[in-house]
C-alpha positions, 0 to 999 in steps of 0.5 A, a space after each residue: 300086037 295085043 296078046 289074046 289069052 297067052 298060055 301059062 308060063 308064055 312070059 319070062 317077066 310082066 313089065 310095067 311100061 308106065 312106071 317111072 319118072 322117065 316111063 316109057 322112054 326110059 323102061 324101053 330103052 332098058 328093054 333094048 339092053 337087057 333083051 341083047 343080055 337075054 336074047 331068049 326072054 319074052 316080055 309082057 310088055 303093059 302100057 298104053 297100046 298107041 304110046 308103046 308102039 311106034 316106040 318099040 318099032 324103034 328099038 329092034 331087040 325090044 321089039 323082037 322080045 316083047 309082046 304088048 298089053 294095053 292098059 289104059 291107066 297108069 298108077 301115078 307116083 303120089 298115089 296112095 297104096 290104098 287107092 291104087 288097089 281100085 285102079 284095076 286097069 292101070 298097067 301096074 295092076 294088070 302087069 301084077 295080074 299077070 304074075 298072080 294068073 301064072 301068065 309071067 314069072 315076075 314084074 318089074 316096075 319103076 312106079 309108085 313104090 307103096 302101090 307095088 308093095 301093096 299089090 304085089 302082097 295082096 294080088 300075087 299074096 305070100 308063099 305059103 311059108 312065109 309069114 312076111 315078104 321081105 324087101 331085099 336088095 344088093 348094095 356095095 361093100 369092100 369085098 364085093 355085093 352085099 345082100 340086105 334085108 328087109 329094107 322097109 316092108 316090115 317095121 316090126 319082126 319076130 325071130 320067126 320073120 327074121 330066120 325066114 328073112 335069112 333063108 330069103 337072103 340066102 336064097 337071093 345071094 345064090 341067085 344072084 349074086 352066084 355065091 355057093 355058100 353065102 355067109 349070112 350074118 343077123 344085125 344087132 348092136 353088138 357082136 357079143 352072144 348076150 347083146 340085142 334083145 330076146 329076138 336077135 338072140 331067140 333068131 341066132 339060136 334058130 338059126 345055129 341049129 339051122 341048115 344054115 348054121 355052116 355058114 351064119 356068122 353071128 351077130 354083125 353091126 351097122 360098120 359090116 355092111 360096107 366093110 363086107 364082113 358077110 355076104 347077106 345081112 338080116 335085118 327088121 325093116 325099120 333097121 334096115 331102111 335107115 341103114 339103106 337112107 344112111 348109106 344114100 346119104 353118105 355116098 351123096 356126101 362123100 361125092 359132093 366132098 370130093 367134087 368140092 375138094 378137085 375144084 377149090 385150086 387150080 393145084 387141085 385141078 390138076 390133081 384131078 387130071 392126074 387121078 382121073 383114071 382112078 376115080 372113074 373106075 370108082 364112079 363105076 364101082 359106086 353107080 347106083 344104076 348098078 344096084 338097082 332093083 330091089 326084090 320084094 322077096 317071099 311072093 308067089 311070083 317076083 316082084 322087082 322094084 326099079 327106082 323111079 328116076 333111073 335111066 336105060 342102064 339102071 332098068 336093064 340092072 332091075 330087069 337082070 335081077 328079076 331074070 337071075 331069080 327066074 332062071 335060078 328058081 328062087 322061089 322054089 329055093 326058098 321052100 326048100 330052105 324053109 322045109 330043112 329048118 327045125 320046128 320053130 317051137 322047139 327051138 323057142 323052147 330051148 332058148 327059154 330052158 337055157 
């Protein structure tokens, strides 16, 4: 059924059922899983009425959790941002809509990634602390989960966005990844105090005289992020989005690598055999569909962007993601750690006496 004019709050998440390559398939199947992992969540299900129903009659969990919407367009994946924003009645747009009006908590989608940022900065807009929104997502390291912000929102920050981007982070990591005291290092070209230029620096200095300071490690590099030197890494977001392309790029290659290496001989055939036990606990350690879901964090309400080609698997991993914020309130989170920090005047003007 099509809900009429659903009371404040009447939804734990707002789901884009149209969004993806595999949509609504795909999201659906997800919505099966993670209704079994939140059995008291409720969904606002948006998507084409006489598509979404008889696929949902098919999956029991899903359809004990859901409750559609009918949306009677869908944001294509080569959709520009700005035209996107004209498309009011896709299932992206009111799923957004849905999170501005109150109505849901957050969205999760896994369709066109600039129409979602687009919407989700001027239809839900920003806290009014945060200056920037900041894309945030998880990613593996030696030592476990490492947060990473921002990974491509922001091209250009200042210290102001980058100490905003950590109290984000921190907040993030408690969340979701359960850590009590997240250790947060700032990325820069080296580790030494003098190194990077007057943002990184006017940043770390803010961020010494922070709440926050227990717990700031200093400056990192690009070989912290997989070696899990720190539990969230700052960043600006055109650093962050190469590290996140270089990252893909190498996993793609080291897998290719290995496949090559377990087929080139017979000997190596067995070889394979032999490791076999080991290297699935390593595909599963390293399954993308793990860390899917990247949060465009600092909005008055959660947006969670799914990829666009993952499977059932992976939009259950989204949706936990957007779940695990909701539930521990990272919004308010956030203010609270934006309250605590010192007058950023103050602090540019110390650096600048110094």
């Amino acid at each position: 059924m099509i809900a009429q004019n659903p009371k404040i709050g009447a939804y734990d998440l707002a789901i884009d059922a149209m969004g993806g390559d595999h949509a609504p398939v795909s999201v659906l199947d997800g919505l099966e899983i993670a209704a079994e992992r939140h059995p008291n969540a409720h969904f606002l299900l948006v998507g084409d009425e006489a598509t979404l129903q008889p696929l949902l009659a098919k999956r029991p969990r899903a359809a004990k959790a859901c409750t559609i919407r009918h949306a009677r367009e869908a944001i294509p994946g080569d959709m520009k941002p700005t035209a996107a924003l004209r498309v009011r009645q896709s299932s992206m747009r009111i799923a957004i809509d849905a999170v501005a009006g109150q109505e849901a908590a957050g969205v999760v989608s896994a369709g066109n990634t600039g129409a979602l940022m687009a919407l989700g900065k001027i239809v839900v807009k920003s806290l009014p602390e945060i200056d920037r929104p900041a894309l945030a997502a998880i990613g593996p390291s030696a030592r476990g989960d490492v947060v990473l912000l921002d990974l491509g929102a922001n091209i250009v920050c200042d210290a102001r966005n980058l100490v905003e981007f950590a109290v984000m982070g921190d907040a993030f990591a408690r969340a979701v990844l359960g850590l009590p005291n997240p250790s947060i290092g700032l990325m820069n070209v080296g580790s030494e105090e003098l190194k990077g230029d007057e943002r990184v620096r006017l940043a770390s200095e803010m961020l010494k005289a922070s709440p926050l300071a227990a717990n700031f490690h200093g400056f990192v590099e690009g070989h912290d992020i997989t070696a899990g030197t720190v539990d969230v890494i700052v960043m600006d977001g055109f650093t962050g989005n190469v590290a996140l392309k270089t990252g893909e790029g190498a996993l793609k290659l080291f897998g290719g690598l290995l496949k090559q290496s377990f087929t080139s001989s017979w000997l190596s055939k067995l070889g394979y055999l032999l490791a076999r036990p080991a290297l699935e606990r390593l595909r599963e350690w390293m399954d993308p569909r793990r860390y899917n879901g990247a949060v465009l964090i600092g909005l008055n309400g959660l947006v969670v962007k799914s990829h666009g080609g993952t499977d059932a698997l992976g939009f259950a991993h989204a949706v936990d993601v957007a779940m695990d914020m909701v539930t521990n309130r990272v919004n308010d989170r956030i203010r609270e750690g934006l309250a605590a920090m010192p007058s950023r005047n103050r602090a540019t003007a110390s650096l600048t006496t110094d």
